[in-house]
N, CA, C and O atoms as a GROMACS GRO file, in nm:
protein
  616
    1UNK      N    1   5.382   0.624  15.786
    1UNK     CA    2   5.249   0.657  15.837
    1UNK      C    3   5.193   0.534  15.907
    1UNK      O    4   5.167   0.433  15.842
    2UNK      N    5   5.176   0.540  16.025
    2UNK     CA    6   5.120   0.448  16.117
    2UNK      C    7   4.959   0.389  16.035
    2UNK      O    8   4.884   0.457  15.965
    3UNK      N    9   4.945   0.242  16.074
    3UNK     CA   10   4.824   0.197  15.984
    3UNK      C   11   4.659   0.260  16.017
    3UNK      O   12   4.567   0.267  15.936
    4UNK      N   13   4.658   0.296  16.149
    4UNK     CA   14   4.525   0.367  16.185
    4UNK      C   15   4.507   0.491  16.139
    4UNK      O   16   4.407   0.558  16.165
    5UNK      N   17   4.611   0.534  16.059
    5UNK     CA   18   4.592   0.686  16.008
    5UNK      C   19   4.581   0.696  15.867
    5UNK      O   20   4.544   0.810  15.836
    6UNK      N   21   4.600   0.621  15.769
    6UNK     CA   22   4.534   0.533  15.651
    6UNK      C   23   4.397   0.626  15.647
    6UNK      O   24   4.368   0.739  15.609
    7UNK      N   25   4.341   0.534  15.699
    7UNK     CA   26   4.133   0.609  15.664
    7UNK      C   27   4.129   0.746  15.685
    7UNK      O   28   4.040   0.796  15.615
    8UNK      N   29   4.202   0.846  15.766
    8UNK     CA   30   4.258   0.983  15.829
    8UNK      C   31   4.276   1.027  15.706
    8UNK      O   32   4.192   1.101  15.654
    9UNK      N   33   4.393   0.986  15.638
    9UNK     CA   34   4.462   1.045  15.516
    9UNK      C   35   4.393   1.001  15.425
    9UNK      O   36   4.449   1.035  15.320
   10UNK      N   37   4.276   0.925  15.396
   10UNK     CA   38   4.230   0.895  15.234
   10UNK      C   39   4.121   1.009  15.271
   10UNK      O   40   4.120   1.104  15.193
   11UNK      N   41   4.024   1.014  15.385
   11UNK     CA   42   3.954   1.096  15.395
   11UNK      C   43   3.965   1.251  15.385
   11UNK      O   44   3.885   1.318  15.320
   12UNK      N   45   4.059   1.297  15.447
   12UNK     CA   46   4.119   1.388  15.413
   12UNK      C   47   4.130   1.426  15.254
   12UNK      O   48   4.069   1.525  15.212
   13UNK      N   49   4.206   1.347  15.172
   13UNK     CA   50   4.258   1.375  15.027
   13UNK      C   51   4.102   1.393  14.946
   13UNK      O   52   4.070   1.495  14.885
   14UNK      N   53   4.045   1.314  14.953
   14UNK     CA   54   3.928   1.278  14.930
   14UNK      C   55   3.861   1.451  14.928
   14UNK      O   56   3.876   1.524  14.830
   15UNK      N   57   3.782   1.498  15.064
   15UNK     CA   58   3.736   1.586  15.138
   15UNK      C   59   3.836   1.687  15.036
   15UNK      O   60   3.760   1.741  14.954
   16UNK      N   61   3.966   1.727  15.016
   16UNK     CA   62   4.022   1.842  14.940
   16UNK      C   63   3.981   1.793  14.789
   16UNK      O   64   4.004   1.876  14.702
   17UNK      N   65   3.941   1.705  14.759
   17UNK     CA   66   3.968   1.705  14.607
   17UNK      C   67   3.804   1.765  14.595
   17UNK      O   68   3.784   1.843  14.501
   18UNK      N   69   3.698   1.734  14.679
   18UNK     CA   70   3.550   1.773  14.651
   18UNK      C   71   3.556   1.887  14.703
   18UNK      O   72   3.438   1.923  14.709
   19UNK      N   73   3.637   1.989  14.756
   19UNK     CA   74   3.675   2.103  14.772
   19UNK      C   75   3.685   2.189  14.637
   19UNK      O   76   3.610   2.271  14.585
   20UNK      N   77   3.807   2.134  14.605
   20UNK     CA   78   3.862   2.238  14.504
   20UNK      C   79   3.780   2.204  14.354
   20UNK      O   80   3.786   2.274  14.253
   21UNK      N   81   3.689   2.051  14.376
   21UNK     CA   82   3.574   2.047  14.274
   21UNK      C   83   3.431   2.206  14.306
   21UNK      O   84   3.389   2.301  14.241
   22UNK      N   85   3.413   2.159  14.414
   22UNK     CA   86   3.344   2.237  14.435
   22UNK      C   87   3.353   2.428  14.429
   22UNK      O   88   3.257   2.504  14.436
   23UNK      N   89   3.469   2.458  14.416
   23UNK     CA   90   3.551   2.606  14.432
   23UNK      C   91   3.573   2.634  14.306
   23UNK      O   92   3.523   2.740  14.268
   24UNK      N   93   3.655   2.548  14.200
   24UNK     CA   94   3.708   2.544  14.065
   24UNK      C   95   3.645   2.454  14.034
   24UNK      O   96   3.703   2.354  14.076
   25UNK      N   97   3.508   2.414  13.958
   25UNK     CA   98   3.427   2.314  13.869
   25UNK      C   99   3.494   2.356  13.698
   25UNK      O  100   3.493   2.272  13.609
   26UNK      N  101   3.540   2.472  13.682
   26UNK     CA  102   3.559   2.444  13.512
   26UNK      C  103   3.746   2.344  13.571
   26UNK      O  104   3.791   2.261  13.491
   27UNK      N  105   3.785   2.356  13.636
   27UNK     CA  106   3.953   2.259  13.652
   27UNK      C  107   3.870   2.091  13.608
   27UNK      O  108   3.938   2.015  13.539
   28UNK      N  109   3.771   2.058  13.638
   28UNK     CA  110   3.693   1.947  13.619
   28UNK      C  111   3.668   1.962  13.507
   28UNK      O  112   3.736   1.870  13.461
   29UNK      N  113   3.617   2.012  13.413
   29UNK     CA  114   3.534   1.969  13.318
   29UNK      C  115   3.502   2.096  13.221
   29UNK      O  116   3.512   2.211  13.263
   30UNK      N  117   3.470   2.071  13.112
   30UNK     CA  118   3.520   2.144  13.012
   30UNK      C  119   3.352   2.268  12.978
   30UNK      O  120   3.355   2.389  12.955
   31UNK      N  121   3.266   2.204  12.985
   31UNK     CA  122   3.140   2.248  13.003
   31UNK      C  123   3.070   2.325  13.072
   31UNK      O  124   3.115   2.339  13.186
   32UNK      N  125   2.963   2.390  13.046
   32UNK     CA  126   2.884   2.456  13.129
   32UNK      C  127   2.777   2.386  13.235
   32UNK      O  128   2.719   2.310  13.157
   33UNK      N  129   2.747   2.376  13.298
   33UNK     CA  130   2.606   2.332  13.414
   33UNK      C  131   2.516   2.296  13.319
   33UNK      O  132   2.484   2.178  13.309
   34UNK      N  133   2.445   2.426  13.206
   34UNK     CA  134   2.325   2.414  13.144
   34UNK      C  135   2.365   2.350  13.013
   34UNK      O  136   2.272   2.311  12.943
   35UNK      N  137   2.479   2.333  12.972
   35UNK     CA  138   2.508   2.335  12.820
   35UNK      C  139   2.438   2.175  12.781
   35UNK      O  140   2.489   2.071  12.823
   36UNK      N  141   2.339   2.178  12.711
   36UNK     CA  142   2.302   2.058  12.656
   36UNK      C  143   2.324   1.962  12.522
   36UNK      O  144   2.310   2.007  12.409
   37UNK      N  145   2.359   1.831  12.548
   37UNK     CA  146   2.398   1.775  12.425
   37UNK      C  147   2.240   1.670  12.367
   37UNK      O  148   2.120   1.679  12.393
   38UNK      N  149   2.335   1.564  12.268
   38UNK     CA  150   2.190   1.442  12.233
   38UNK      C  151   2.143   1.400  12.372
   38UNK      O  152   2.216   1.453  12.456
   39UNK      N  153   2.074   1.344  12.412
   39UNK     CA  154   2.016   1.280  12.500
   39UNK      C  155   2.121   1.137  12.455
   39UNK      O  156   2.178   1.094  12.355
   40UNK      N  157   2.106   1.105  12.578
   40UNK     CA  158   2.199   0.912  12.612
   40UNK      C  159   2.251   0.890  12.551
   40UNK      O  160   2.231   0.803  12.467
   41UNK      N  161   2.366   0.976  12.563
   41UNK     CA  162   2.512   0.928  12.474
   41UNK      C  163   2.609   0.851  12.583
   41UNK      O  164   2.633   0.891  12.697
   42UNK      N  165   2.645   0.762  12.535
   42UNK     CA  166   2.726   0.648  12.586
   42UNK      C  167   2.827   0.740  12.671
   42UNK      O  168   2.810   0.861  12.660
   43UNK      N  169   2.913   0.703  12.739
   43UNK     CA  170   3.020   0.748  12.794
   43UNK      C  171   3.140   0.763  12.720
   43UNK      O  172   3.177   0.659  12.666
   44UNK      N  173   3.214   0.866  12.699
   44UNK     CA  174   3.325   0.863  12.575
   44UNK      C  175   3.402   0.959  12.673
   44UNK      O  176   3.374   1.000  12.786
   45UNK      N  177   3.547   0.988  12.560
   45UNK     CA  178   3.620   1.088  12.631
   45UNK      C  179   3.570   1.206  12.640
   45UNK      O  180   3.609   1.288  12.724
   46UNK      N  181   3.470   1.231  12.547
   46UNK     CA  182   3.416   1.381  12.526
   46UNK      C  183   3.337   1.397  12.662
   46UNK      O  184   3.351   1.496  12.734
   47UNK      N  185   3.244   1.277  12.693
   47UNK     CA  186   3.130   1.266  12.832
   47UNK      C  187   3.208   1.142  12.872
   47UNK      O  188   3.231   1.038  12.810
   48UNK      N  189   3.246   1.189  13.010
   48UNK     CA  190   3.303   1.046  13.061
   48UNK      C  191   3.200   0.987  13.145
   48UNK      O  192   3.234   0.901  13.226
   49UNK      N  193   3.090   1.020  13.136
   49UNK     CA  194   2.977   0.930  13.250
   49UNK      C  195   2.839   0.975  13.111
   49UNK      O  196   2.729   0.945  13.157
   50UNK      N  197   2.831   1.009  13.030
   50UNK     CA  198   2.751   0.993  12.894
   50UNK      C  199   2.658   1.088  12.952
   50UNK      O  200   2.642   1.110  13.072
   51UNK      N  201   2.609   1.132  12.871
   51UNK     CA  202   2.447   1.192  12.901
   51UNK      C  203   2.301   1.182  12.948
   51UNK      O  204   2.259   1.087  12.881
   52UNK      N  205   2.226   1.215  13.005
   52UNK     CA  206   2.137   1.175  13.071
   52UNK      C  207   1.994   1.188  12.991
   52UNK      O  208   2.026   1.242  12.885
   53UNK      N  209   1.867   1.167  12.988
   53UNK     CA  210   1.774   1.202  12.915
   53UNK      C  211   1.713   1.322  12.833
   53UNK      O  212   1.629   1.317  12.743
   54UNK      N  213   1.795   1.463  12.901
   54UNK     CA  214   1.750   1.557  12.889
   54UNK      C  215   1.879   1.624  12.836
   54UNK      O  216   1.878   1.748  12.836
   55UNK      N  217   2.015   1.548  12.780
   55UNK     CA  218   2.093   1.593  12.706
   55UNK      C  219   2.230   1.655  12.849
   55UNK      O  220   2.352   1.672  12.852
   56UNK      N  221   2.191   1.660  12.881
   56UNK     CA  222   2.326   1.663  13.014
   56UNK      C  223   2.444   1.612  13.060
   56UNK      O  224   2.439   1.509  13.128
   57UNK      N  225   2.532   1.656  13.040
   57UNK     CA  226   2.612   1.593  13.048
   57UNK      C  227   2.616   1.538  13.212
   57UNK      O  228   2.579   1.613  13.302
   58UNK      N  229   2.658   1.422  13.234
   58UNK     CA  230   2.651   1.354  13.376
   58UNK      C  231   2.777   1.367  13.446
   58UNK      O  232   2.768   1.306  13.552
   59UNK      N  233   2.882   1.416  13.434
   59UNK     CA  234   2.993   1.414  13.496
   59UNK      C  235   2.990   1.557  13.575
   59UNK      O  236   3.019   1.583  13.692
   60UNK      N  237   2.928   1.668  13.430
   60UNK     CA  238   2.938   1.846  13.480
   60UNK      C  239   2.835   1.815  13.558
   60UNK      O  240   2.869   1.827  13.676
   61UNK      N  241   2.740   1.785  13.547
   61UNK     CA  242   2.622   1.794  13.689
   61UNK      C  243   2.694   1.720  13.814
   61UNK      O  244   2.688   1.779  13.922
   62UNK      N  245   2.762   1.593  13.807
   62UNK     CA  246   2.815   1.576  13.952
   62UNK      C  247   2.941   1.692  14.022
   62UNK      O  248   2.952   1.732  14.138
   63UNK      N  249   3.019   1.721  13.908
   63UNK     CA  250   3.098   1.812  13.985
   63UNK      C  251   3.023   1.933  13.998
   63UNK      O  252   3.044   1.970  14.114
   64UNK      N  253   2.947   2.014  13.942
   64UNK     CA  254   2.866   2.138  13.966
   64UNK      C  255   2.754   2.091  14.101
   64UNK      O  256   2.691   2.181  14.157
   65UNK      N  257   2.739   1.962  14.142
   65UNK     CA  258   2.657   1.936  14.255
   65UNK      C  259   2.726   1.929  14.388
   65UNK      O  260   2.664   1.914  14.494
   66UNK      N  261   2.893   1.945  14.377
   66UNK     CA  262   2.945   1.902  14.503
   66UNK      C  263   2.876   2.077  14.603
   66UNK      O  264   2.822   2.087  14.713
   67UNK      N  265   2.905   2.160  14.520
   67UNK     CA  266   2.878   2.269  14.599
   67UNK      C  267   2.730   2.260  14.694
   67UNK      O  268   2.709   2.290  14.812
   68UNK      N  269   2.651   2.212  14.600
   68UNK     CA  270   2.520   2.223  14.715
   68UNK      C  271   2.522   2.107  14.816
   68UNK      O  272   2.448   2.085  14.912
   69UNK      N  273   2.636   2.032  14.764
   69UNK     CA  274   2.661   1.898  14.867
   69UNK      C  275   2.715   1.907  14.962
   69UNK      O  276   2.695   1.833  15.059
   70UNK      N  277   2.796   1.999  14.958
   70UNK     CA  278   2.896   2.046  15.054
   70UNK      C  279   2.845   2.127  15.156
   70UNK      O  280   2.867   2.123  15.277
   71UNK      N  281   2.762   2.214  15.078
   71UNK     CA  282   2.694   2.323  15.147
   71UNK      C  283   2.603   2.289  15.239
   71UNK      O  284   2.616   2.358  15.341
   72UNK      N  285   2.493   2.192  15.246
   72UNK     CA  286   2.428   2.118  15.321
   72UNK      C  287   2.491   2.023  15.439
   72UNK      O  288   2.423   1.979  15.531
   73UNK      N  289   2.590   2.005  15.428
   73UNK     CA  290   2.654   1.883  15.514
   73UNK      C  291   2.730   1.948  15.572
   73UNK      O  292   2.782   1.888  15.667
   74UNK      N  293   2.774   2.097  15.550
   74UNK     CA  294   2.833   2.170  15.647
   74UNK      C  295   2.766   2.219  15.724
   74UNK      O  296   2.779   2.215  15.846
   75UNK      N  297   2.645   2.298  15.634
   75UNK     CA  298   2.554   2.367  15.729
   75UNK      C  299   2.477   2.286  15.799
   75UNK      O  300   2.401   2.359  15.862
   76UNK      N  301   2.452   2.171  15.824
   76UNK     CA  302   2.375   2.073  15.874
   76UNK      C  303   2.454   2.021  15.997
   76UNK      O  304   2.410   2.001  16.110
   77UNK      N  305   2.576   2.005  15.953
   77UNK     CA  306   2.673   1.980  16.096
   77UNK      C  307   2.686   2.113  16.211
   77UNK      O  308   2.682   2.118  16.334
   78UNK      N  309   2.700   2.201  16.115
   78UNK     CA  310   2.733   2.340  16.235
   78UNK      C  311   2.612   2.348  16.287
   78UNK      O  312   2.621   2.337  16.410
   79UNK      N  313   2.489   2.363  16.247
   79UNK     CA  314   2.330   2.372  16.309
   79UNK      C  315   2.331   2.303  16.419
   79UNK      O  316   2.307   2.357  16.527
   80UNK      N  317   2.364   2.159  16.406
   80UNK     CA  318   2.371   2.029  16.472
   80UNK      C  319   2.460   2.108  16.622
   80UNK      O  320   2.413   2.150  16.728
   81UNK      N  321   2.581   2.103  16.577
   81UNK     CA  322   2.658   2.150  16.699
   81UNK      C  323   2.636   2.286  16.790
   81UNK      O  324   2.664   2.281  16.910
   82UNK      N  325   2.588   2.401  16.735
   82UNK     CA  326   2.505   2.500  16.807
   82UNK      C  327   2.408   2.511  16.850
   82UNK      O  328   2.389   2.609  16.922
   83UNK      N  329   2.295   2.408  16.824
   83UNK     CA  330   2.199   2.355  16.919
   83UNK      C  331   2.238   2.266  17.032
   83UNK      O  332   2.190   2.283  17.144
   84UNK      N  333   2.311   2.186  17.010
   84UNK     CA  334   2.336   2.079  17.091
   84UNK      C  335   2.423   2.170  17.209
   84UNK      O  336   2.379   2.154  17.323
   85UNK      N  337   2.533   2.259  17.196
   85UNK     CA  338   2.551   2.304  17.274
   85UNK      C  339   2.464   2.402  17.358
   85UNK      O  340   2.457   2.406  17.481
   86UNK      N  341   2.399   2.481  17.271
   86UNK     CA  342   2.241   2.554  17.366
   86UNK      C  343   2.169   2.451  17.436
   86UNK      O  344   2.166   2.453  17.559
   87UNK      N  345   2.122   2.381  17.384
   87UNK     CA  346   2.046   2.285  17.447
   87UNK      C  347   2.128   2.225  17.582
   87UNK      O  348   2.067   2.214  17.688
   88UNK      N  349   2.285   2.184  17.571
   88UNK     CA  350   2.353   2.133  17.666
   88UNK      C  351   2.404   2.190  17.783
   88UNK      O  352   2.451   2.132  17.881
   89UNK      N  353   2.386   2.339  17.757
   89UNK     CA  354   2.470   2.421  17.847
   89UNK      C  355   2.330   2.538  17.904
   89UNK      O  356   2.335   2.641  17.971
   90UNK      N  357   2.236   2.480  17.855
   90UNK     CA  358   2.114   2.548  17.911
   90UNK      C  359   2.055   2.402  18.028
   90UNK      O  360   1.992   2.423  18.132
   91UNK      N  361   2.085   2.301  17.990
   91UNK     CA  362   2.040   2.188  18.056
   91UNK      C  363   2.146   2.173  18.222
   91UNK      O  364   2.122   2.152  18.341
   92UNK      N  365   2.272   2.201  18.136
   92UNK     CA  366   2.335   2.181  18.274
   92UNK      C  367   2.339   2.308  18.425
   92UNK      O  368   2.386   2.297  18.538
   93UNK      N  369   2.263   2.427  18.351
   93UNK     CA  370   2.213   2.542  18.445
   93UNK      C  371   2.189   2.471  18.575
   93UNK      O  372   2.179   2.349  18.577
   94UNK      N  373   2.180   2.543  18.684
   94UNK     CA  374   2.158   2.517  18.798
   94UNK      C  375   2.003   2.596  18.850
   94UNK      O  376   1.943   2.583  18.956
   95UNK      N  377   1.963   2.692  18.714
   95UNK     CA  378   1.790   2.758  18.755
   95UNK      C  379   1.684   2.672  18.756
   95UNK      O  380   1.702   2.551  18.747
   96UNK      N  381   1.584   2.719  18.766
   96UNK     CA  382   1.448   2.613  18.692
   96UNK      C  383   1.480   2.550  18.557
   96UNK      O  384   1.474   2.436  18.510
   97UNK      N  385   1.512   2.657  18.520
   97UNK     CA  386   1.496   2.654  18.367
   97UNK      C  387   1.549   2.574  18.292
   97UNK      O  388   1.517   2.544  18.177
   98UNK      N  389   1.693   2.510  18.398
   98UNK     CA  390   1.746   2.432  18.330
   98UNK      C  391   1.757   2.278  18.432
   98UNK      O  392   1.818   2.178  18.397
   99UNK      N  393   1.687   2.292  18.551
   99UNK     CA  394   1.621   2.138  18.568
   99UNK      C  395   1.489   2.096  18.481
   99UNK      O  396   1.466   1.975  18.473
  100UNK      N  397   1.418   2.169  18.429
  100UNK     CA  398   1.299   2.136  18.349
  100UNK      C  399   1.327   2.096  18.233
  100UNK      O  400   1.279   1.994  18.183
  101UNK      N  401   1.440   2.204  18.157
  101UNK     CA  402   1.494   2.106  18.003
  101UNK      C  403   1.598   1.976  18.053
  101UNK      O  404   1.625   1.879  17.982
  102UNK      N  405   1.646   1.998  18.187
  102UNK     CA  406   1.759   1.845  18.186
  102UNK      C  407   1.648   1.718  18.206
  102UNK      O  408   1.655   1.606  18.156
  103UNK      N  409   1.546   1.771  18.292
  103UNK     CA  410   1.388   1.674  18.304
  103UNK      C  411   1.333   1.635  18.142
  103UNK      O  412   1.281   1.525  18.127
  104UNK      N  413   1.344   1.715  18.038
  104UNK     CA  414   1.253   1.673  17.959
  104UNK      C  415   1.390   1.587  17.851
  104UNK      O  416   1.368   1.494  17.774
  105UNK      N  417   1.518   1.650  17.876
  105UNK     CA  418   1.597   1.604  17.785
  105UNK      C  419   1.613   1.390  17.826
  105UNK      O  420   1.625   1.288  17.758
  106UNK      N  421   1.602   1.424  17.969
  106UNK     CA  422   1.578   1.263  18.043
  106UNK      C  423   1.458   1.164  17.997
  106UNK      O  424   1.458   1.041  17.986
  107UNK      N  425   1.379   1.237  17.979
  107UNK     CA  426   1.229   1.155  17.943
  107UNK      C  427   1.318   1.102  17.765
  107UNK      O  428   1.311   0.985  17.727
  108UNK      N  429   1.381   1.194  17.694
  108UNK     CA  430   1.370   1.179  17.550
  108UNK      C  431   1.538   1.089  17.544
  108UNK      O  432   1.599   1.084  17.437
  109UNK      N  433   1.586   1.036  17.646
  109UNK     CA  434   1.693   0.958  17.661
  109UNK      C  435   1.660   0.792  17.719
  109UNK      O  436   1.691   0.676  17.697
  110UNK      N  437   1.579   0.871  17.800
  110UNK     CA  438   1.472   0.702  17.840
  110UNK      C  439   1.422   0.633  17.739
  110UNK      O  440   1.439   0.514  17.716
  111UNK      N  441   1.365   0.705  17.684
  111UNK     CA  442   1.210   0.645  17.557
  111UNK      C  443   1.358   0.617  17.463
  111UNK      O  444   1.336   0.537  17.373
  112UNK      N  445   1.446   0.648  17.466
  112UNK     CA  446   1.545   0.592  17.355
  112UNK      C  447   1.551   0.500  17.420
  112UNK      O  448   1.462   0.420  17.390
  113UNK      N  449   1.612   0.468  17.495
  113UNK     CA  450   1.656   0.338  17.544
  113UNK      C  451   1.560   0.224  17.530
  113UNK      O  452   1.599   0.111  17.502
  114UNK      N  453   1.413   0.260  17.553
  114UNK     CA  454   1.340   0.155  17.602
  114UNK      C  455   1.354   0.027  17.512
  114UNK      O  456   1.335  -0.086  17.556
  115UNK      N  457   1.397   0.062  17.353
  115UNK     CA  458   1.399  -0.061  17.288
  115UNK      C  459   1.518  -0.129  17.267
  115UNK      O  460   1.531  -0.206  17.173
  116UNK      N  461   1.616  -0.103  17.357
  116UNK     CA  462   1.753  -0.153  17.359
  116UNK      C  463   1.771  -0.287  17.358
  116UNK      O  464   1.748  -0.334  17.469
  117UNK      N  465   1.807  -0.379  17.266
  117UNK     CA  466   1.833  -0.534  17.280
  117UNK      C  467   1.692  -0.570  17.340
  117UNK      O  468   1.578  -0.542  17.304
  118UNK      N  469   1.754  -0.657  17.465
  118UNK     CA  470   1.650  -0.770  17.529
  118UNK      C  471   1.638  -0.700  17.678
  118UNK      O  472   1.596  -0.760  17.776
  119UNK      N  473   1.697  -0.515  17.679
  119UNK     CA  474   1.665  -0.462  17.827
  119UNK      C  475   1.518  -0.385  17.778
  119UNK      O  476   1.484  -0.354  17.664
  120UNK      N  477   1.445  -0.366  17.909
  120UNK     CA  478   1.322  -0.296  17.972
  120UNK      C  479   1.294  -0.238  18.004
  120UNK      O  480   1.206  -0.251  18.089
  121UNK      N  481   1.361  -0.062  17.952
  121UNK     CA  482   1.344   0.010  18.096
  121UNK      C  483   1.228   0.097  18.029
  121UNK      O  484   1.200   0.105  17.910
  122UNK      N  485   1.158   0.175  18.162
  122UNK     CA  486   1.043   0.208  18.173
  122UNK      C  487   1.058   0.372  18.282
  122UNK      O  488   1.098   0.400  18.395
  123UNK      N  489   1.000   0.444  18.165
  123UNK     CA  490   1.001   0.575  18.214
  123UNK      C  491   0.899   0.615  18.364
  123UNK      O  492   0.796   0.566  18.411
  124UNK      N  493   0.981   0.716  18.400
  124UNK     CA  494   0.933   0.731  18.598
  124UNK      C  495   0.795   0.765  18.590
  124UNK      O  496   0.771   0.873  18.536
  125UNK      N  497   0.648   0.662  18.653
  125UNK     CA  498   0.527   0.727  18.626
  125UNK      C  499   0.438   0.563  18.548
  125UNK      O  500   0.316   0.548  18.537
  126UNK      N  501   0.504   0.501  18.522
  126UNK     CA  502   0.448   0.378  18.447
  126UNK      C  503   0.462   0.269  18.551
  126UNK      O  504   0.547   0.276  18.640
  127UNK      N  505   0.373   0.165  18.537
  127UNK     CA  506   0.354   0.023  18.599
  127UNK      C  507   0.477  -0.077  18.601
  127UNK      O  508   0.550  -0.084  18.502
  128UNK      N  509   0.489  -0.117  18.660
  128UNK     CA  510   0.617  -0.174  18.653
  128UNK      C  511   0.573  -0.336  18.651
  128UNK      O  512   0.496  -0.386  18.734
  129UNK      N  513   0.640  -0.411  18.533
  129UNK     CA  514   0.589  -0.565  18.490
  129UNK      C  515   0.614  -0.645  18.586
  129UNK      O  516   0.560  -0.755  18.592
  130UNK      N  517   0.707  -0.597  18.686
  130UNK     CA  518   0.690  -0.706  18.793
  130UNK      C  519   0.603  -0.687  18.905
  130UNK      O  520   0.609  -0.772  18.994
  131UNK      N  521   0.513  -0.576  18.918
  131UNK     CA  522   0.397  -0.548  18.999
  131UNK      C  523   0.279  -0.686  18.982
  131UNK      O  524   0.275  -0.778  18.900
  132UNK      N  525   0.196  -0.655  19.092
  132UNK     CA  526   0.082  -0.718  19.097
  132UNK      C  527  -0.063  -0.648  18.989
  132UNK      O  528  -0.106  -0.535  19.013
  133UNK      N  529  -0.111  -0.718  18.896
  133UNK     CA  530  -0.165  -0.658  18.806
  133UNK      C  531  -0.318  -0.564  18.918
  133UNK      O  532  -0.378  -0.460  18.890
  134UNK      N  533  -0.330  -0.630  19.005
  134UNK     CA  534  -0.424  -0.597  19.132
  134UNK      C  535  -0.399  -0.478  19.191
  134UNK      O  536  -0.488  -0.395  19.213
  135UNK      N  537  -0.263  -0.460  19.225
  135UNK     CA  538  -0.161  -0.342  19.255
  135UNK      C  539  -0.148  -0.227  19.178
  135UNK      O  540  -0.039  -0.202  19.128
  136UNK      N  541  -0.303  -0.108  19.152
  136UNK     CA  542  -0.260   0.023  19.048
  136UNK      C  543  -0.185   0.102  19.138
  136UNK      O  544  -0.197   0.220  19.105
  137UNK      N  545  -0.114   0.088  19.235
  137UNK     CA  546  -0.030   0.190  19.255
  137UNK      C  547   0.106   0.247  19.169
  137UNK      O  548   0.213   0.186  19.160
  138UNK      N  549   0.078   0.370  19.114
  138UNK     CA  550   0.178   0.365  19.047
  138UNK      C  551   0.332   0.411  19.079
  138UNK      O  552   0.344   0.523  19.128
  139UNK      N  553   0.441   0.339  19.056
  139UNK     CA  554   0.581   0.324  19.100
  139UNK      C  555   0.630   0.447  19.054
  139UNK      O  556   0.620   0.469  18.934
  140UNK      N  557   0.693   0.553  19.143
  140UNK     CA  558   0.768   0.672  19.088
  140UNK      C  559   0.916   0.622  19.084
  140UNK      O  560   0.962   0.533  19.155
  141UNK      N  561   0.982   0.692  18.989
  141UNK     CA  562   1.104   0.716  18.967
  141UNK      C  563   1.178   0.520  18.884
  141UNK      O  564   1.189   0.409  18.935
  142UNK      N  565   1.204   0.563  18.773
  142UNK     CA  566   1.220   0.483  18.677
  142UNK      C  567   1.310   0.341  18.726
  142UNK      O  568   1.405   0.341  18.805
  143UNK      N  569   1.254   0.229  18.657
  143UNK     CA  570   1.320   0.074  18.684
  143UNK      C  571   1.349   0.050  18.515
  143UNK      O  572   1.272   0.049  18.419
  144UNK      N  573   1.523   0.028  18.529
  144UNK     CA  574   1.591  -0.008  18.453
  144UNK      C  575   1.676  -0.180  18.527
  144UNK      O  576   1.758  -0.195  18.618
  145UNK      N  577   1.628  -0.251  18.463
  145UNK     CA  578   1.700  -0.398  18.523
  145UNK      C  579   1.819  -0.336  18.452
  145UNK      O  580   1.825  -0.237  18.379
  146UNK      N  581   1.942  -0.450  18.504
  146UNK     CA  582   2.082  -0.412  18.451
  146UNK      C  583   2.093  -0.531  18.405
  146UNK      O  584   2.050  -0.624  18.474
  147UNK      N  585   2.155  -0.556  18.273
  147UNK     CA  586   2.203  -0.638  18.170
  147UNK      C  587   2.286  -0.750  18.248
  147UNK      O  588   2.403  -0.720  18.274
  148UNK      N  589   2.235  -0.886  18.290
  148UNK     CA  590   2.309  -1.023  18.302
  148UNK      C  591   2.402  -1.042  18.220
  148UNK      O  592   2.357  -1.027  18.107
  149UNK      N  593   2.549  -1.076  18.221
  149UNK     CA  594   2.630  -1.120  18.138
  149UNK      C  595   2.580  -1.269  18.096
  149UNK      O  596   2.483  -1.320  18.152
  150UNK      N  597   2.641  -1.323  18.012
  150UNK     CA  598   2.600  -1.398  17.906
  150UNK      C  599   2.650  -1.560  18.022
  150UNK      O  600   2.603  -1.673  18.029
  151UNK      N  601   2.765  -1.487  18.093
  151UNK     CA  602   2.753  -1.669  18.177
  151UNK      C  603   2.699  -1.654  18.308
  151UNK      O  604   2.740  -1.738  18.388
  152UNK      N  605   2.628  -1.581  18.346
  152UNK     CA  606   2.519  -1.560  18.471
  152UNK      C  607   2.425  -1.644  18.452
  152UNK      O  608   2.335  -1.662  18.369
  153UNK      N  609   2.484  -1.718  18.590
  153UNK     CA  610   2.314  -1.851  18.602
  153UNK      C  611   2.207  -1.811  18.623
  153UNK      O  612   2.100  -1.870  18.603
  154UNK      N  613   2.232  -1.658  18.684
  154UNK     CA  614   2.103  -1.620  18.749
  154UNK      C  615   2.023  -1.540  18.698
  154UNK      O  616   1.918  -1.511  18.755
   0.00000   0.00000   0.00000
């Protein structure tokens, strides 16, 4: 196995084992979700992560939690990617409809940028710092200086 595929394959193994935790929780652990013991019992073979205040065992609550863990981080990724493609493939339209969202998606790509390192840029409609403060005319269409490399005299 080539060395860049290492993190590939632990992630992977990893990702199936909180699978089949999450699918089969009694293959984990011998207990129920609700079944309650003493409160703060040390960690033993019986509780391998001990009990929590309210008599719980701490190991059955992490494996009985992968499911809602799982469940969120999937459904949170797929949401993620079916907007992003609506949003992307409505933007790249050629109607109004979709120069006005590629216009507003631009304003919300600018204002990201503006605090980038030690660059300046300044959305289309604002004063521009190298104007004359005397000078309110205001400059259309956005000034982004471009980044000097590090051995530029100038």
């Amino acid at each position: 196995m080539k060395k860049r595929c290492v993190p590939l394959a632990l992630g992977g193994i990893l990702l199936f084992f909180f699978l089949v935790a999450a699918v089969f929780p009694a293959a984990f652990t011998s207990y129920g979700q609700k079944e309650m013991f003493a409160p703060w019992l040390t960690p033993s073979p019986a509780h391998l992560l001990g009990t929590n205040a309210l008599g719980y065992d701490i190991f059955t609550e992490l494996v009985y939690g992968t499911r809602q863990t799982l469940l969120i981080g999937v459904s949170s990724s797929v949401l993620t990617l079916v907007l992003g493609s609506v949003i992307g493939t409505l933007a790249a339209g050629k109607s109004v409809f979709g120069g006005v969202l590629n216009g507003v998606i631009n304003i919300f790509c600018a204002s990201a940028k503006a605090g980038d390192d030690d660059r300046t840029c300044h959305l289309p409609g604002q004063l521009q710092p190298e104007s004359d403060p005397a000078d309110r005319r205001i400059q259309l269409g956005g000034h982004c200086p471009e980044r000097k490399s590090q051995g530029d005299p100038s």
